[in-house]
matplotlib code that plots the C-alpha trace (Angstrom):
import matplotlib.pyplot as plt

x = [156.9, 160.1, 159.8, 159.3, 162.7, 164.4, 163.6, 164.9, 168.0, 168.8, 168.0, 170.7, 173.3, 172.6, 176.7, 174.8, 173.4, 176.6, 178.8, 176.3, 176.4, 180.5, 179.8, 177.8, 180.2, 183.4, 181.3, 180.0, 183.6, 185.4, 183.5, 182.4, 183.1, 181.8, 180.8, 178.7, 176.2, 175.1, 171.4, 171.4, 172.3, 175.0, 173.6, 173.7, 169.4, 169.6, 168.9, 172.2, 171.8, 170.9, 173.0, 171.6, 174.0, 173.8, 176.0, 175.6, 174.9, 175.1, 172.1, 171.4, 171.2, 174.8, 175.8, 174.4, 175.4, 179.1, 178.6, 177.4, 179.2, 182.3, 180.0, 178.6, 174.5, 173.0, 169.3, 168.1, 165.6, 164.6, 163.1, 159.9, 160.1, 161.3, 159.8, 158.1, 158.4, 159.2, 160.9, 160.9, 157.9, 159.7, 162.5, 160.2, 158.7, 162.1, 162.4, 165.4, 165.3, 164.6, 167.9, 169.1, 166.2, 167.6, 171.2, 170.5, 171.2, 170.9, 173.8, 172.1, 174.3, 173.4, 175.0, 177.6, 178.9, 182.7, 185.0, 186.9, 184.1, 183.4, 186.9, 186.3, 183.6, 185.0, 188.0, 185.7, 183.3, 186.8, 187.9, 184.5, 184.7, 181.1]
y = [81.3, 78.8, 79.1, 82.4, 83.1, 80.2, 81.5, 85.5, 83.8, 82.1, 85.6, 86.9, 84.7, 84.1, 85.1, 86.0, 89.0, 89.5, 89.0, 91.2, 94.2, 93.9, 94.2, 97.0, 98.6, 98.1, 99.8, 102.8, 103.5, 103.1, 105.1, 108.2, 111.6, 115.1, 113.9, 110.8, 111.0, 107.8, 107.4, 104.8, 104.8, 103.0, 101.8, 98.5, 97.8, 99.3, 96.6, 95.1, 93.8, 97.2, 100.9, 103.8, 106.1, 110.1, 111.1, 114.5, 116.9, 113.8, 111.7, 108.7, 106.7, 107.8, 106.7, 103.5, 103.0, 103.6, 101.3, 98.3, 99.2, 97.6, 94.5, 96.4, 96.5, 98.9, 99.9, 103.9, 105.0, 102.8, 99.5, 100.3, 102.4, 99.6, 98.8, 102.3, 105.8, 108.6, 109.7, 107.5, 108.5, 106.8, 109.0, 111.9, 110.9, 111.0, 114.8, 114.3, 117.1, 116.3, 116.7, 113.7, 111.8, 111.7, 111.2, 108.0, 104.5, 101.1, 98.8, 95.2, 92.7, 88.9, 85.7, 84.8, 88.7, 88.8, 91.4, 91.5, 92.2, 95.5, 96.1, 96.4, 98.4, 100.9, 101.1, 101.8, 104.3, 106.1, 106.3, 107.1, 110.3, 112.2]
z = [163.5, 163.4, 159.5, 159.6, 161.5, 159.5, 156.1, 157.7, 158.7, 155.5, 153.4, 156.1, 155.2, 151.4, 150.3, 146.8, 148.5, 150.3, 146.9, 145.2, 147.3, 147.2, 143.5, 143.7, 146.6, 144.2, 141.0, 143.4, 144.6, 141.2, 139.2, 142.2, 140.5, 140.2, 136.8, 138.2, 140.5, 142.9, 143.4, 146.1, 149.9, 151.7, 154.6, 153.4, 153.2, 149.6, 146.5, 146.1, 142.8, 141.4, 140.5, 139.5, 139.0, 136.5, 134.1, 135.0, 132.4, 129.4, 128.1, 129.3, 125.9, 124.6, 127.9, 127.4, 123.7, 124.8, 127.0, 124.6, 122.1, 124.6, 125.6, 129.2, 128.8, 130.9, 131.1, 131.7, 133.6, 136.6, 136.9, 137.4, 134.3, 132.2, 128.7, 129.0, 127.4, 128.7, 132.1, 134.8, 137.4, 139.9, 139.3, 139.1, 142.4, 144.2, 142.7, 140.5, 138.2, 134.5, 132.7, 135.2, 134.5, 131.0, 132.5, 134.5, 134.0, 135.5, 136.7, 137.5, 139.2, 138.9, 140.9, 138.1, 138.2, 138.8, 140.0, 137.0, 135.3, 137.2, 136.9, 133.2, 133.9, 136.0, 132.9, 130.3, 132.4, 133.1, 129.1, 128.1, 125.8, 126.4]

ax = plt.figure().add_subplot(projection="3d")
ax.plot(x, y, z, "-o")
ax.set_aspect("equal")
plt.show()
């Protein structure tokens, strides 16, 4: 039981998890538009090392092309869709119709993230021409 409440503890103050959901935080609230919808709660027990986030009425893979095409990798879909064809299920499963199915993609976040880095992202997501 004292391991048990030792190991909670240390997952409560790991600062990646912290620093990783102010990544996330900072991309959400950079990029928030009626073009872009956000696919995750705030209430702070979401994935923080994870976005999904639809380009609203745009395809998913141009989105992501764009994207690469200014060093920013992406995936689409979700990550329990990954490596598969097709729409997402789990995407499905939440009921998100199929036109955003096609329009989502996947922000991952990773301990040697920086802020500038989603600064750049947040620049190029804002001069994207779709």
């Amino acid at each position: 039981v004292i391991g048990i409440g030792a190991l909670l503890k240390a997952v409560e103050e790991n600062n990646d998890t912290k620093k990783l959901m102010e990544l996330k935080n900072k991309l959400k609230e950079g990029i928030e538009s009626d073009k872009i919808k956000i696919n995750c709660y705030n209430d702070g027990n979401s994935a923080p090392h994870i976005l999904s986030v639809t380009f609203v009425g745009k395809r998913g893979e141009v989105i992501l092309h764009s994207l690469e095409a200014e060093g920013i990798y992406v995936s689409t879909g979700s990550a329990c869709h990954s490596n598969k064809f097709g729409e997402s299920h789990v995407l499905k499963a939440i009921g998100m119709p199929k036109d955003e199915i096609g329009a989502t993609i996947r922000f991952s976040f990773g301990e040697f993230n920086t802020a500038e880095e989603i600064d750049k992202v947040i620049e190029v997501i804002k001069n994207l021409r779709y």
